[in-house]
C-alpha positions in Angstrom: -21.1 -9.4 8.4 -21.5 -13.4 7.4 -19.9 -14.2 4.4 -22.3 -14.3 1.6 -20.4 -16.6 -0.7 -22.1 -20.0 -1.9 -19.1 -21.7 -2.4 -16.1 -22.2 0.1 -13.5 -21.2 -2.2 -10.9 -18.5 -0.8 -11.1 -15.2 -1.8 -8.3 -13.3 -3.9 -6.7 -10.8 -1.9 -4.2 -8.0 -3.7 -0.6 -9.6 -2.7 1.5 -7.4 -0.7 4.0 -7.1 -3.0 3.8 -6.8 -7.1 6.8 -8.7 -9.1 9.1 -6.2 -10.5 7.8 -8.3 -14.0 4.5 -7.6 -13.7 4.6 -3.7 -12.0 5.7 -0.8 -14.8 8.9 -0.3 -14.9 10.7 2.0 -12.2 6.7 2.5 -10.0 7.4 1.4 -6.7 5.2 -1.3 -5.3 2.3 -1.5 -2.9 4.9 -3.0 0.4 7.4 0.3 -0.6 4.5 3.0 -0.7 2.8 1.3 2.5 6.5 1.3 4.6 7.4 5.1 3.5 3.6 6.2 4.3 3.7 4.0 7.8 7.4 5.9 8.9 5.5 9.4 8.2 2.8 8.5 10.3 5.4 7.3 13.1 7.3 10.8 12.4 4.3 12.6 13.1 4.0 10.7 16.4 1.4 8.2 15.7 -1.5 10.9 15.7 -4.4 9.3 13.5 -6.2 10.7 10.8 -3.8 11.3 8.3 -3.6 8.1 6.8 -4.6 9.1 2.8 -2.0 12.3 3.4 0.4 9.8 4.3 0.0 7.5 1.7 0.2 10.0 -1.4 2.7 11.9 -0.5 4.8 8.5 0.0 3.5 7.2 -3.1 4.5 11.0 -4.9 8.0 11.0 -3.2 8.7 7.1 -4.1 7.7 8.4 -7.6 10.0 11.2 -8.2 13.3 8.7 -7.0 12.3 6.5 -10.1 
């Protein structure tokens, strides 16, 4: 899809990581969640269509170590 924006300004994109400062305390950040959810999908053995299992269940486990 073209870009529909009038101006040619870049667009903000969610950094890959969140400053410890600026994240509540002891929540792990998006890079963390997306590494522990990425090595569950490689221990499964690459097989697609898991990806939102993988990702909660990082994000619960990262949780419960804080």
């Amino acid at each position: 899809m073209p870009h529909s924006c009038s101006t040619s300004h870049p667009h903000r994109i969610r950094p890959i990581y969140e400053p410890a400062q600026l994240r509540p305390q002891g929540r792990p950040t998006h890079a963390e969640i997306a590494r522990l959810a990425y090595s569950y999908w490689e221990a499964r053995g690459r097989k697609h269509g898991h990806a939102v299992e993988d990702w909660l269940r990082a994000e619960r486990d990262l949780n419960k170590r804080a």
